[in-house]
N, C-alpha and C positions, 0 to 999 in steps of 0.2 A: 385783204379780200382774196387775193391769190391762194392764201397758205387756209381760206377755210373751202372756196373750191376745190383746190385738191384734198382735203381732207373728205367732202364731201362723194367726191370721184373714189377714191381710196374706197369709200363704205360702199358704193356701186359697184365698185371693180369684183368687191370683197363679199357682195350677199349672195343670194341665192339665185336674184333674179336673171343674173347674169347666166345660171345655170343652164335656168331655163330656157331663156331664148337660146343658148346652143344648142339646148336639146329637148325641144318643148313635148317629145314623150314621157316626162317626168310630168306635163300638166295629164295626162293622160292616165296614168296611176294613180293620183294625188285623186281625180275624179273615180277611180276604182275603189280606192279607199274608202271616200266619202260615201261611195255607193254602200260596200261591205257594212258601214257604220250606221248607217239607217237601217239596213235589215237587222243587224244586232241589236238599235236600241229600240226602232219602231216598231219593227215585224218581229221583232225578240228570234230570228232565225239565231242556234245556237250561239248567243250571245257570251256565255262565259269562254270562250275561246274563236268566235268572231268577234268580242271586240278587239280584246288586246293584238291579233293578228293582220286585222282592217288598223289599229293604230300602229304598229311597226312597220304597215309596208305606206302608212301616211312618213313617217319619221325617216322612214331609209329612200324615199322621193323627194326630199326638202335637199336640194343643192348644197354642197360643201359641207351637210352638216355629219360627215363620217361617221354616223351611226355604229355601220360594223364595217367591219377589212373582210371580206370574201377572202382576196387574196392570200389571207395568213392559212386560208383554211384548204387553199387548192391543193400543195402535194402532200397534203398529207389522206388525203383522200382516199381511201382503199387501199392504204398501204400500209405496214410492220415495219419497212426501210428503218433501222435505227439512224442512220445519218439526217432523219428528217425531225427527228424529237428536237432540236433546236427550236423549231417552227412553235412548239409552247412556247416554250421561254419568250420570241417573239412574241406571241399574245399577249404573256402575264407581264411583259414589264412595256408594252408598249399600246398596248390592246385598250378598248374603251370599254361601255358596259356591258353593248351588247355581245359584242365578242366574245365577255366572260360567258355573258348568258347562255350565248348560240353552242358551249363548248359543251353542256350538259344535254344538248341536241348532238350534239358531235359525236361524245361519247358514249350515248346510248343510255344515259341516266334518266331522263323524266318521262320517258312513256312508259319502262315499267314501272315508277312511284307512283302516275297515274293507274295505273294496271293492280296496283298496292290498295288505292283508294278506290276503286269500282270494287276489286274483292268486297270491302267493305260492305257496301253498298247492295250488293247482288245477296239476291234469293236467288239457290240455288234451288229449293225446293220443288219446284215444277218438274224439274228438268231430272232429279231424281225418283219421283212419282211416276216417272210416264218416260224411259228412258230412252224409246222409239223416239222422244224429239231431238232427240242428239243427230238422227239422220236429214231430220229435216235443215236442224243447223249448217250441218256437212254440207248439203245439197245446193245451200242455200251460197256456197262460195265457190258455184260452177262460173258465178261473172268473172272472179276474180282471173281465171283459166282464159276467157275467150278472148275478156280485156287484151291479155299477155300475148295472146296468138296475133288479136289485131293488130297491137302496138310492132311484135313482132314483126309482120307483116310490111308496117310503113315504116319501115328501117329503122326502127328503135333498137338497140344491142338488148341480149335476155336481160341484165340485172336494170337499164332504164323500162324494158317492158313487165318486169316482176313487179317495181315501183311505183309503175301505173295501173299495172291487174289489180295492187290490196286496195286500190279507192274502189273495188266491186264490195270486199268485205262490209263497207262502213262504219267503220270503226278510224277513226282520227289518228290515237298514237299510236294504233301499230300499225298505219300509214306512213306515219311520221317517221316511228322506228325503222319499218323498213328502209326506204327510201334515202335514212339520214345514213344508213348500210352500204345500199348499194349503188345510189346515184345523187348525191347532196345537191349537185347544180338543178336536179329538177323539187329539190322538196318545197319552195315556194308554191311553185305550180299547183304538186300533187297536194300540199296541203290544204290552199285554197280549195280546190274542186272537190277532196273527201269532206271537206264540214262544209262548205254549201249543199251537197249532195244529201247530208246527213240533216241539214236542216228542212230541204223538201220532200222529204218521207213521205209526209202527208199529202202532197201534189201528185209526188210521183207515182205512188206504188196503187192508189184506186182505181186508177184504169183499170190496170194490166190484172188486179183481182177479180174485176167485173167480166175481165175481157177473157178468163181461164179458167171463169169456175160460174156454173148455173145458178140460178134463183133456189134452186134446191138444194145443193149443196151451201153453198153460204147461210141457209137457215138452218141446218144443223145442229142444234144443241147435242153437246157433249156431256157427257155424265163426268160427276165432280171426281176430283181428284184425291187419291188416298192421304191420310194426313202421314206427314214424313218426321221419322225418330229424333231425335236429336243425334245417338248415336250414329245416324246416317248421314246427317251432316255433318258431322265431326269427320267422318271416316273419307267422305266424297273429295271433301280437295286434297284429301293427305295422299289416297291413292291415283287421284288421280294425276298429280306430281308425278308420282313415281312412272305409272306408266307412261303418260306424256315424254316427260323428259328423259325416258332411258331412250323410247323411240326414235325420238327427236331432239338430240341435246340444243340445238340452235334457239327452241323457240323455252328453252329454259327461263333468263331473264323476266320473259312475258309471261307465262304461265305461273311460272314461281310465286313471282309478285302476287300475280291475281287471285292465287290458292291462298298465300300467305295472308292476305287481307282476308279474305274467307272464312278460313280458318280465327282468326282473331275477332270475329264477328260474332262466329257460331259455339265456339270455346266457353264464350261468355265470363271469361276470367280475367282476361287482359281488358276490359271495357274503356279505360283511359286512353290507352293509345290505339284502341280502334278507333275510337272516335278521334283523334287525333288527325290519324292516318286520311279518313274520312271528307276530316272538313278542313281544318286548320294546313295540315303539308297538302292537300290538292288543292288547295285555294292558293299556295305560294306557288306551285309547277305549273298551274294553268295558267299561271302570271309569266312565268318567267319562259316556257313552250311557246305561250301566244306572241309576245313580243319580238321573242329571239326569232322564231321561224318567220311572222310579216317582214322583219326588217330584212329579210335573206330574197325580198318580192323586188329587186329594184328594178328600172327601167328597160337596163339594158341587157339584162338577162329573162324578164318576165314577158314580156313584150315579141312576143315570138312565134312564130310559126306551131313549135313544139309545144306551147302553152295551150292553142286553139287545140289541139289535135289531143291533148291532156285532157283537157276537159271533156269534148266528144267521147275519148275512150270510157273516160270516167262514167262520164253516163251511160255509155252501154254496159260495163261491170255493170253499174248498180241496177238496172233494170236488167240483166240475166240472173243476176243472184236472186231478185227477187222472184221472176220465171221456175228458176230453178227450185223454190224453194215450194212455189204453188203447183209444178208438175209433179213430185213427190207429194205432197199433201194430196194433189187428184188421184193418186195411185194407190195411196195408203187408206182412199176412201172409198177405192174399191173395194180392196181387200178385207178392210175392215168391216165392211156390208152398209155402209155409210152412217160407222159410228164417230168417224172423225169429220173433222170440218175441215178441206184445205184451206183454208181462210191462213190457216194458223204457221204453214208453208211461209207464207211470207215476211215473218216476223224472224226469221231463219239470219237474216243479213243482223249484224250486231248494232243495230244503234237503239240502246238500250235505255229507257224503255220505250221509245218513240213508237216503232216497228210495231209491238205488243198492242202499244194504244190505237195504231189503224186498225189492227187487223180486227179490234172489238170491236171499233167504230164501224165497220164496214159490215163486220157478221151482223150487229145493232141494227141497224137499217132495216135488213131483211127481218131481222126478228127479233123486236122491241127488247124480248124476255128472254135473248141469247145473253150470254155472261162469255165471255170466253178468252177474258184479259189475261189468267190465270193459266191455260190451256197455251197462250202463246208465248207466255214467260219462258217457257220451255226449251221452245224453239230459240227464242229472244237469246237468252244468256247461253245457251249452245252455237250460238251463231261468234259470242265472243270468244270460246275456247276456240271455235273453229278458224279465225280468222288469224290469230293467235297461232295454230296450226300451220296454216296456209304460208304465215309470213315464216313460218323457222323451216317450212320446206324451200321456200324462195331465196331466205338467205344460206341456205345450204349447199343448194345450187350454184349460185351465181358470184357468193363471196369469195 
């Protein structure tokens, strides 16, 4: 009787639960999870990358079950130091799975393979039609700027305030990219707040449309769009590689990827492994991003002051970028004599195509017989080179 009470105490000493009561903010995430997990499966808020990251930061809140080692991953943290390259080795022979996983976070590998796979993905064609959307993009990651100042401001050092300014861009991995750059200990944070961010688009940004542009202006029909050569698309990511990345070697990686998938889309010769590139490798990164980054959400780093004050910046990024991107659209619709719609301004922020699809729903309203999804694709996939932009001036800076 004795020898199975203790065995029984042994399985008590030895679960989880013992975890919790010493630290019952672990029930406190496990309930953030759960939360994140209903928006993913029930509100379907960006679910291909809120589930898997609501289920790692469930997996890295379950007591004793060492999901990842943070630890292996501290000094090596923004630094060359060759004395510290042991610190693999430590992963790879001692390391579990997320660790493996978290390293292709670490090193900078899956947000441009997803960057590989939106190429794919993207019609660039709007955005070569009607080039002027390229400024609406630009304009449109003024959040990303003021984020940076705020954070600044309430003692955040520049590259943890750079990490917080790209959740204005919204765009996820080069959130993630930056962030896994310049400040790893806050990427749980900054990654939760860019893809819920990214999933309320359509909450967020109808005000502030309403609230910055007239009944007359939002009913604006715009005249159709030129049809674009093939030769133009062929030519458009190859130079603009070149000019990108001669300016800005930093944001090489990101850009690269997302021209290269582009290019393999529009080549129309390689069609296997675009499609590949497309569905099949971003359906394994989105796996392996989502997991590794929730697991990186644990208690007693997520749970914090800098976390609340993450998310508030966050939301103000993403509501300046969108400002930013409707005061150029009102400006452009002066000039223009009010052949532009600024509606289209706001589709500027990169969450693609979500952005595109308010800005028509919203022109819609005012005028059944507006069409203008096409009109803000423009801006839309200008908002993704832009951000893309933004983060290789950030880690240029600050790395």
């Amino acid at each position: 009787m004795s020898e199975f009470l203790d065995t029984v105490v042994s399985i008590w000493r030895n679960s989880g639960f013992v975890g919790i009561v010493e630290n019952p903010l672990y029930l406190v995430m496990i309930a953030v999870a759960c939360l994140l997990l209903y928006l993913a499966i029930v509100r379907e808020f960006e679910p291909l990358l809120l589930l898997p990251i609501a289920f790692g930061m469930l997996l890295a809140n379950l007591p004793f079950g060492e999901i990842i080692h943070m630890e292996y991953f501290i000094d090596i943290t923004g630094t060359q130091d060759p004395s510290l390259y042991p610190m693999f080795s430590e992963i790879l022979h001692h390391g579990g799975l997320a660790d493996m996983l978290y390293l292709g976070v670490k090193l900078g590998i899956y947000p441009p393979l997803i960057f590989l796979g939106i190429g794919t993905m993207t019609d660039f064609g709007p955005l070569i039609a009607n080039p002027k959307s390229l400024l609406l993009g630009a304009a449109a990651q003024f959040g990303i700027f003021v984020a940076f100042i705020g954070a600044t401001a309430l003692g955040f050092t520049g590259a943890e305030a750079g990490s917080i300014g790209i959740i204005g861009g919204a765009d996820g991995p080069t959130a993630i990219y930056v962030t896994s750059k310049l400040a790893p200990h806050l990427l749980g944070s900054v990654a939760v707040a860019a893809y819920s961010y990214m999933a309320l688009v359509p909450i967020i940004q109808p005000p502030f449309m309403r609230l910055l542009t007239t009944k007359k202006e939002r009913g604006v029909v715009m005249k159709q769009l030129r049809p674009v050569s093939r030769t133009e698309r062929i030519i458009f990511p190859i130079v603009t590689t070149i000019i990108v990345c001669l300016i800005l070697p930093s944001a090489t990686p990101l850009i690269g990827m997302l021209m290269l998938g582009n290019l393999m889309r529009e080549s129309g010769v390689v069609e296997r492994i675009s499609k590949t590139a497309g569905n099949e490798l971003m359906n394994i990164i989105t796996i392996f991003l989502g997991v590794s980054v929730g697991c990186t959400t644990n208690a007693d780093t997520f749970l914090t002051w800098d976390t609340i004050k993450i998310v508030i910046l966050g939301l103000i990024a993403f509501i300046f970028g969108t400002v930013g991107g409707l005061l150029l659209g009102k400006l452009m619709y002066l000039l223009s004599k009010g052949q532009i719609n600024p509606l289209i301004g706001s589709a500027g922020v990169s969450a693609v195509p979500m952005a595109a699809r308010v800005s028509q729903k919203v022109g819609a309203q005012e005028n059944p017989s507006n069409f203008l999804l096409m009109h803000a694709m423009g801006p839309n996939v200008a908002g993704v080179i832009g951000s893309a932009v933004a983060a290789g001036i950030l880690i240029n800076i600050f790395s």
